[in-house]
N, C-alpha and C positions, 0 to 999 in steps of 0.2 A: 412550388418551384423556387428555385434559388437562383442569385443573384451568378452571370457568367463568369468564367475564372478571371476573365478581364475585368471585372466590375468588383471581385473579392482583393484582387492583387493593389486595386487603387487606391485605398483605402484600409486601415487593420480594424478599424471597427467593423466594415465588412466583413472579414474574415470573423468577428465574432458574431455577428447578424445570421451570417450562413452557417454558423455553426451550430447554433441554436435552432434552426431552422430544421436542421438534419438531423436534429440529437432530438426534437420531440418525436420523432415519427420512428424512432426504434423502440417500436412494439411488435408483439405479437400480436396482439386483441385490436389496439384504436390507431395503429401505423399506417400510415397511405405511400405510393411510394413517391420518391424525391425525384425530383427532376432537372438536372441545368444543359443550358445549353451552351455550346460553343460554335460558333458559326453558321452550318449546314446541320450538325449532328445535334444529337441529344444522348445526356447519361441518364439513364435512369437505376435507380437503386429501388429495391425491390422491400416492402416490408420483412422481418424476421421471420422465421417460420416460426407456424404455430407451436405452443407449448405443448407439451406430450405429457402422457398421461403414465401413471407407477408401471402399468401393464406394457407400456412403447419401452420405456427406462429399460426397466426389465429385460426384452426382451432383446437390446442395444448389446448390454451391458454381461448376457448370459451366452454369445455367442463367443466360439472356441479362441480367443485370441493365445497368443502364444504368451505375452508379457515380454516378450523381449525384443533389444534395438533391430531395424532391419538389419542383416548381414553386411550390406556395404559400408555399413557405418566404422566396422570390425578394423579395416582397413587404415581407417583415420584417428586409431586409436582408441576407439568403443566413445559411449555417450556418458561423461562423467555424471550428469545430472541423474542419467536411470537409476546407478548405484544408490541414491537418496529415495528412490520410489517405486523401485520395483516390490518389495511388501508392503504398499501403499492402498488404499479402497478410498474410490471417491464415493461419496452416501447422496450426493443430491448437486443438481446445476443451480447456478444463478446466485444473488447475492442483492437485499435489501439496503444493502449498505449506501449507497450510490456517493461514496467516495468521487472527489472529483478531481484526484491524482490517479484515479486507476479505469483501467477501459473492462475489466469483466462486466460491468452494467450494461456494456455496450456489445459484449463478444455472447456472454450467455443472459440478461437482460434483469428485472428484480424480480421477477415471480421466481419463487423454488421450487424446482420439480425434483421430487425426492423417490429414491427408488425403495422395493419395498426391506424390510427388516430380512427375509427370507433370500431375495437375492443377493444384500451385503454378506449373508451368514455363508452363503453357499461359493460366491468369490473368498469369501475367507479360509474356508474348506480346502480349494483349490490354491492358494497360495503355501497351505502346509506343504503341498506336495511337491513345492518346487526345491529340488537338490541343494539349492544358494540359502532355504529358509532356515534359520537357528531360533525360532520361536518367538520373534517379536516382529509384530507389524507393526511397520515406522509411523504411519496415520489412517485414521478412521475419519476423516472429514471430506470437507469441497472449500468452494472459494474462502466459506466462512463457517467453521464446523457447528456452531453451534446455532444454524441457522437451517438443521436438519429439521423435516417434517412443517415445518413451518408454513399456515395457510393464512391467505388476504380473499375472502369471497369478493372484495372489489376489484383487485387483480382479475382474476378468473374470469368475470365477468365485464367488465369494461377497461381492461386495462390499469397500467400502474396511474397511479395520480401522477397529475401534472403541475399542478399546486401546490404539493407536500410531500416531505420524505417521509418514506416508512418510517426511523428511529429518530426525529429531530423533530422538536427540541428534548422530545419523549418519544418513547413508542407511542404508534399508532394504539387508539381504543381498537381498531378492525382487523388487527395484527391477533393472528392464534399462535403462541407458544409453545409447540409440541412436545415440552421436556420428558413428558412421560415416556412416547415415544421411543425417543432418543434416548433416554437411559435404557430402556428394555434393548433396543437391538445390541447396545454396545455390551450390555450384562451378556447377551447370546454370543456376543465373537467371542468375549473373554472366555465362554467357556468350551469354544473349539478347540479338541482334541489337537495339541503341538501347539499352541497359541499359549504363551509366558505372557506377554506384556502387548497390550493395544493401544498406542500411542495416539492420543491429539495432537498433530504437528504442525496442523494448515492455521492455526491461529481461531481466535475467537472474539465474540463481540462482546465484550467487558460490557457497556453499557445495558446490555437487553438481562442481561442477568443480577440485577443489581434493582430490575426495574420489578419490586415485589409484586403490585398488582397486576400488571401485565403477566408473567410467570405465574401466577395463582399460587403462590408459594413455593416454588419448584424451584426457583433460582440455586438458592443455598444447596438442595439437594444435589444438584448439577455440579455445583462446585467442590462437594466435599467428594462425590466422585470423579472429578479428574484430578483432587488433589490425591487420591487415594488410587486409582486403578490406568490414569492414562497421562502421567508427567512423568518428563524422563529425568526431572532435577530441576528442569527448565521450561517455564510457558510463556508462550510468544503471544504478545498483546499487543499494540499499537496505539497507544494517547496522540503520538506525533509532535504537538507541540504543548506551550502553555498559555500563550496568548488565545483569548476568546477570540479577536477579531481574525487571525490568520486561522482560526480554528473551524471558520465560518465558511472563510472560503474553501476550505477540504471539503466542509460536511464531515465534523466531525465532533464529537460530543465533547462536554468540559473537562477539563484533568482531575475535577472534585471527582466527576465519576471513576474516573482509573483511581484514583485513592484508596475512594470505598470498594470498589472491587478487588483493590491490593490487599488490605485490611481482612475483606471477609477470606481469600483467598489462603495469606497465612495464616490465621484462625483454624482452617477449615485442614491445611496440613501439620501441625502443632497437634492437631487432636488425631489424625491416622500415625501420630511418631515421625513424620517427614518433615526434612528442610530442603525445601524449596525454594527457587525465587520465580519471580517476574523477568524475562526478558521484552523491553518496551526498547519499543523501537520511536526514533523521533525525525522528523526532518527538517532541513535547513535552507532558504532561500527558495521556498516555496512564494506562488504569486500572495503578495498581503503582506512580505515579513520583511519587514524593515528590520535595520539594523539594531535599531533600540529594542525591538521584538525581542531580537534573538537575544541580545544582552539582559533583559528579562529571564529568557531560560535559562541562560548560562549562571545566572544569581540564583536559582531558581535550585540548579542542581548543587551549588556549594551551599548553600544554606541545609539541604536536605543528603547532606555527605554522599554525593553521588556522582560515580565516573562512566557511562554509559560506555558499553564494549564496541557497540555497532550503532554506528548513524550513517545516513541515508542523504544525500545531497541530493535536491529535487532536480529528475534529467525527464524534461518536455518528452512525452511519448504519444504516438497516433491516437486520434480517437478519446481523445478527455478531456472535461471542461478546463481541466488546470492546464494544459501545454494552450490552448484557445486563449489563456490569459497570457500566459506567458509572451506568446507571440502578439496579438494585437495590446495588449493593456488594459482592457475592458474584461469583462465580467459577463460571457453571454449571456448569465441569466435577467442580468438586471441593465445591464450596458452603463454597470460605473465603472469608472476609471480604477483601475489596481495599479497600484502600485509593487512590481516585480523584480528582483535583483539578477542583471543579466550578465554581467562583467565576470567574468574567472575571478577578479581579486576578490570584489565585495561576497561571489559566493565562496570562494576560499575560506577567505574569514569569517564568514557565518560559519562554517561546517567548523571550523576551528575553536571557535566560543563555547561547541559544546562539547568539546576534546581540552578543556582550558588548561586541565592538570598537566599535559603530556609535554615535557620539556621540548619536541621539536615544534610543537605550536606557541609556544610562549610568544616569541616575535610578534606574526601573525595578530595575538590576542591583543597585543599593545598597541599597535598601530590599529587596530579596530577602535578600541577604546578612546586612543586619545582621539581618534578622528568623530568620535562620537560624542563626545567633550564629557565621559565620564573615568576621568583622570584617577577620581575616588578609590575605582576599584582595581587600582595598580601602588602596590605597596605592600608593605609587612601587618595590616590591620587582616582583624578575623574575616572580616568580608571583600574582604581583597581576593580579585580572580588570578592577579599572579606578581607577582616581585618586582621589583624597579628592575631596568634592566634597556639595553640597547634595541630598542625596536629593529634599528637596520641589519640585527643577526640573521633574519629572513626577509629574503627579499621576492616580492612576491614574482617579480619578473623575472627573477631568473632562475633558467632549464638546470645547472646544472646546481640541484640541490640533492638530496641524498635519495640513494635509491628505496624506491618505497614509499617514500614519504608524499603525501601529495596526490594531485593528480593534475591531468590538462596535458596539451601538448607543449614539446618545446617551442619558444617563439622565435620568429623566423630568423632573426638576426643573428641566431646563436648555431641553430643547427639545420638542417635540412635546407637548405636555405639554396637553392638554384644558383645563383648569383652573387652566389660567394666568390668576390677576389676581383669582381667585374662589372659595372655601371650596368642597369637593366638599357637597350638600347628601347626608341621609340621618340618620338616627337614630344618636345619639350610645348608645355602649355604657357599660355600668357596669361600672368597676373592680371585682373579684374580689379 
């Protein structure tokens, strides 16, 4: 039972106590359900359904769908998103990952239930035949592709651990590997009659493949096959950050490991004749990441000649230990205080520090900087993030900077603003 909404709202440590409270009991296996009350009534929330078996998968997943938007959608201009995934196959639900910026642990849970080789082969089959197909299917994965076949006998049996991440600070010893698996079905789609190219697109867990013993040596083989039959130029990875401590709070493995798997990665396309790269994705003003944090990464990528195309500003979403920090300050799991950047500006500037190259963030970078008393790295020296230069060229408060650039709403003084031209009316307070 959890604490009333009146009893959560009083307090934000509350709100991470009940959070915590809700978030152990999403299981299928060891779940009880939750209960709060409010007044006369009671919510209750119901454990997960049980996990289903290759043969339930299967038989989900083999029934006649059409693969396309419903028809009213037609009307609203169609579903830009389908266009990305309609020659898509998902291979398995769930994700070991237990990221604590993302809600799939909490939407499909950490057990994988993977369907069999036989019915990926035979959706693949079926996607030849669709009129829109020109021979490539955009991905072969699920939340985490390479997280296919993958078995935990303690899973199955009593549920996920509640003490331990499946991949942190290593894989689990209890953790089964199924690369064998996984290369065999994807060796089968690729050689479905109309089927050119079988893409990985849903991303992968660098760390688990890098982890020799756990892999029984299968890692390498894993990689030299998606550098060779399932990269379209480009493979999406996720390091995040570079700091261990805000790395901590994600639940998310060291950047030593993204390295070596960068390392074996180009290696591994060098030898099939391809250049490839890494597309790593990072985030900025996540709960943990101080300012200094991020000026870390931002040295981090000029030292290592590197201008990341796509970053991610961390936006609180339902259901995940990180918006739980976000909002109360605490740490449900452990109820220490985090330290979160909530302000548009300070998250501005974070997202900015690792855009430092881009002349409309220069401003931005300078006033981070000096406000950070590291003045050092503003100048013409080699480790310098950007040139002398007038901070107030950007100003973070105001709406009317270039289109594109940016984000946040306008503030209210400038536009949208009700009470443009006219005193708000209402009783004037007395000074205390």
């Amino acid at each position: 039972q959890t604490d009333t909404p009146t009893q959560v709202a009083e307090y934000r440590k509350n709100y991470a106590i009940a959070f915590k409270r809700i978030f152990d009991q999403q299981d299928p296996v060891r779940g009880r359900p939750v209960v709060q009350r409010t007044g006369k009534l009671s919510v209750i929330q119901l454990p997960p359904a049980r996990l289903q078996s290759e043969e339930e998968l299967d038989r989900w997943y083999d029934l006649p769908y059409t693969r396309l938007p419903h028809p009213d959608y037609e009307k609203q201009g169609g579903v830009p998103a389908w266009l990305t995934t309609q020659h898509s196959i998902i291979t398995h639900r769930g994700c070991m990952g237990s990221c604590t910026f993302c809600a799939i642990w909490m939407h499909q849970g950490r057990t994988i239930q993977s369907r069999s080789p036989e019915s990926i082969v035979k959706e693949a089959e079926s996607i030849t035949g669709m009129p829109s197909f020109k021979g490539y299917i955009s991905d072969v994965g699920g939340p985490t592709a390479n997280m296919y076949g993958n078995y935990c006998s303690v899973q199955q049996n009593l549920g996920a651990c509640k003490n331990r991440d499946c991949l942190l600070p290593d894989p689990c010893p209890a953790l089964r590997q199924h690369i064998d698996k996984q290369l065999d079905m994807l060796k089968r789609v690729r050689a479905v009659p109309g089927v050119k190219k079988a893409f990985i697109a849903s991303g992968i867990r660098h760390d688990m493949l890098i982890d020799d013993k756990n892999t029984k040596g299968l890692g390498d083989a894993y990689i030299e096959n998606l550098a060779a039959h399932h990269t379209s130029g480009h493979l999406k990875v996720a390091p995040e950050h570079l700091s261990d401590d805000v790395l901590a709070k994600m639940r998310k493995p060291g950047l030593h490991k993204y390295e070596e798997f960068k390392k074996r990665f180009i290696e591994a396309s060098k030898k099939v004749g391809k250049e490839q790269y890494l597309v790593a994705y990072f985030v900025s003003s996540h709960p943990g990441c101080t300012m200094d944090e991020q000026i870390r990464l931002a040295e981090y990528f000029k030292k290592n000649n590197w201008s990341p195309e796509q970053v991610q500003d961390f936006i609180p979403t339902p259901m995940t230990p990180a918006t739980a920090m976000f909002y109360s300050g605490f740490d449900p799991e452990t109820l220490d205080f985090v330290y979160t950047p909530t302000t548009m500006r300070e998250k501005r500037r974070q997202r900015a520090l690792m855009q430092f190259d881009r002349p409309e963030f220069h401003g931005r970078v300078r006033k981070a900087l000096r406000e950070a008393g590291r003045k050092d790295l503003i100048g013409n020296s080699k480790e310098a993030l950007v040139k002398p230069g007038n901070e107030e060229d950007w100003d973070d408060d105001n709406p009317a900077r270039p289109a594109g650039i940016g984000s946040g709403p306008a503030t209210l003084k400038k536009r949208n603003n009700p009470y443009r031209g006219k005193k708000p009316q209402g009783k004037k307070r007395r000074r205390r």
